[in-house]
C-alpha positions as CSV (number, residue, x, y, z in Angstrom):
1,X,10.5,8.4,-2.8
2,X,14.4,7.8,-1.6
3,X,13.6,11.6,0.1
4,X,10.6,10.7,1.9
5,X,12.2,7.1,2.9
6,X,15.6,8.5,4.5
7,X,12.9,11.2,7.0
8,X,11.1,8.4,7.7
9,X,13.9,6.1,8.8
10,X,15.7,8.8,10.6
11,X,12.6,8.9,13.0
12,X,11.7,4.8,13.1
13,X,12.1,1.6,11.6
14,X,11.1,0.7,8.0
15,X,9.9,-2.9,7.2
16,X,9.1,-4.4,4.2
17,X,6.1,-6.3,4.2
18,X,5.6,-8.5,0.2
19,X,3.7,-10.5,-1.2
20,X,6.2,-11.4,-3.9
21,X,9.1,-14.0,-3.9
22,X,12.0,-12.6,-1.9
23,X,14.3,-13.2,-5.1
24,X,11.5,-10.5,-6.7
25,X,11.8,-8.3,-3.8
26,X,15.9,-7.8,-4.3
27,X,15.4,-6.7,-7.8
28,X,12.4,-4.4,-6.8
29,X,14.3,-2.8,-4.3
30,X,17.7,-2.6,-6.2
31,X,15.9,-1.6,-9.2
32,X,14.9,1.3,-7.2
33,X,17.8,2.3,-5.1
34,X,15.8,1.7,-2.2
35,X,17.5,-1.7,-0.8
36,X,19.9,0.8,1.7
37,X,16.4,1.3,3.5
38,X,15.7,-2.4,4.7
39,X,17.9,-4.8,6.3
40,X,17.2,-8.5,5.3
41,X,15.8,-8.9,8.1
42,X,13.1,-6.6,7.8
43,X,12.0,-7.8,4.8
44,X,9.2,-10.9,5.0
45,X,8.6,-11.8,1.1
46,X,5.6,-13.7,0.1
47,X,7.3,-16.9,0.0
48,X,8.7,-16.6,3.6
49,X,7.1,-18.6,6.7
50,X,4.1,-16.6,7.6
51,X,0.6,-17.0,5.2
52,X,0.7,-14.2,2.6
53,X,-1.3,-10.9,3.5
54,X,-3.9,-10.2,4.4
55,X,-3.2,-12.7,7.2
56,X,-1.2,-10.4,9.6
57,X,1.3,-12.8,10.9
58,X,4.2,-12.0,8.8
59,X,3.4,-7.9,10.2
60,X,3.3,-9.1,13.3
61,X,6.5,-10.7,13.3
62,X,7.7,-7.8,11.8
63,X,6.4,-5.0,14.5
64,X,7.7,-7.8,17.0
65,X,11.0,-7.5,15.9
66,X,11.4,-4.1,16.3
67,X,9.7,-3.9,19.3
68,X,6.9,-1.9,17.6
69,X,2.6,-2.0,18.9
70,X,0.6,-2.7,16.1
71,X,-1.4,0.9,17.7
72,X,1.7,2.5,17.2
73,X,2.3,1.1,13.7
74,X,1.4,2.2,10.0
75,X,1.1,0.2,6.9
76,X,2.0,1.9,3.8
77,X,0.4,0.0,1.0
78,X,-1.9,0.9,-2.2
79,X,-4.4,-2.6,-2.0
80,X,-7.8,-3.8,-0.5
81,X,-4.9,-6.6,0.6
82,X,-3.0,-4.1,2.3
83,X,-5.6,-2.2,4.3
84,X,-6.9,-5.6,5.2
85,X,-3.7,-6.6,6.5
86,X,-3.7,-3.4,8.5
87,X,-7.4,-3.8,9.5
88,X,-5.8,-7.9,10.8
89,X,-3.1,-6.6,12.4
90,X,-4.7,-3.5,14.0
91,X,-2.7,-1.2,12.6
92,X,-3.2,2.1,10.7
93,X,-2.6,2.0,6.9
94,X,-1.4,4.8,4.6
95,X,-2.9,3.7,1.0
96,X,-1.0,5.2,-1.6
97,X,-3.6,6.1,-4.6
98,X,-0.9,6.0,-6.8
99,X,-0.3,2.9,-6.3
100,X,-1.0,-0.3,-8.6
101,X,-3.9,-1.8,-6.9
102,X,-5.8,1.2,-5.3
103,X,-8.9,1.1,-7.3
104,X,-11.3,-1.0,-5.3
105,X,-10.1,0.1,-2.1
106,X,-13.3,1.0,0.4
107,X,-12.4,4.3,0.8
108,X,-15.5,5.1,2.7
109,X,-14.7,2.3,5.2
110,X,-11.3,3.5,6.4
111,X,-10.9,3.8,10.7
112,X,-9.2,6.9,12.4
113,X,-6.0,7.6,11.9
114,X,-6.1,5.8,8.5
115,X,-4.5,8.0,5.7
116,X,-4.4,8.4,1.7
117,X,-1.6,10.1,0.1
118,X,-1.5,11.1,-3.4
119,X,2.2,10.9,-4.0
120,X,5.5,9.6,-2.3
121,X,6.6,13.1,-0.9
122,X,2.5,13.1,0.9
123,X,4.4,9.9,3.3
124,X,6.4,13.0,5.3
125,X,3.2,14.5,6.7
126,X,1.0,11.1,6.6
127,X,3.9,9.7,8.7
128,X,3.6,13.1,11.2
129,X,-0.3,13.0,11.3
């Protein structure tokens, strides 16, 4: 995961988009040696000021920070909440089917340009695609 996170942030900006409380999301992220990857403020937590996914504000905000088009955006999530976040925001999601929530997700009804990856090194050539 650490691998496929440093290629992606040397070509673009990660943000971290949770539905958890943002005390949760410094333990999930130090937990994981991935907090080096997201500044604080890319990081909107589910008890920040934006409605919790699948609204798309708190995205929005996010992609607006950076400066970012929702077109030229993609969500990487593993949830029928993330892709319809995506779908919200008009952006294109990479669902992880590793992921905890994946089962249920409407495969069949993904757009173009939408992506599934089977395991955190799959990111590097989802992200190229």
């Amino acid at each position: 995961m650490a691998r496929s996170l440093s290629v992606v942030n040397a070509g673009g900006q990660l943000l971290f988009l949770i539905g958890v409380i943002m005390f949760g999301v410094s333990s999930i992220l130090g937990g994981l040696n991935l907090a080096r990857y997201f500044a604080d403020e890319a990081i909107v937590g589910g008890d920040g000021p934006f409605p919790r996914k699948p609204d798309p504000s708190g995205l929005r905000h996010l992609l607006a920070r950076v400066a970012v088009a929702p077109a030229e955006a993609l969500l990487v999530g593993d949830s029928t909440v993330d892709w319809r976040t995506a779908q919200n925001a008009s952006t294109a999601i990479c669902l992880a089917r590793y992921g905890f929530g994946f089962e249920g997700v409407p495969v069949g009804e993904l757009r173009p340009g939408d992506r599934v990856i089977d395991a955190p090194i799959d990111l590097l050539a989802a992200v190229q695609a």
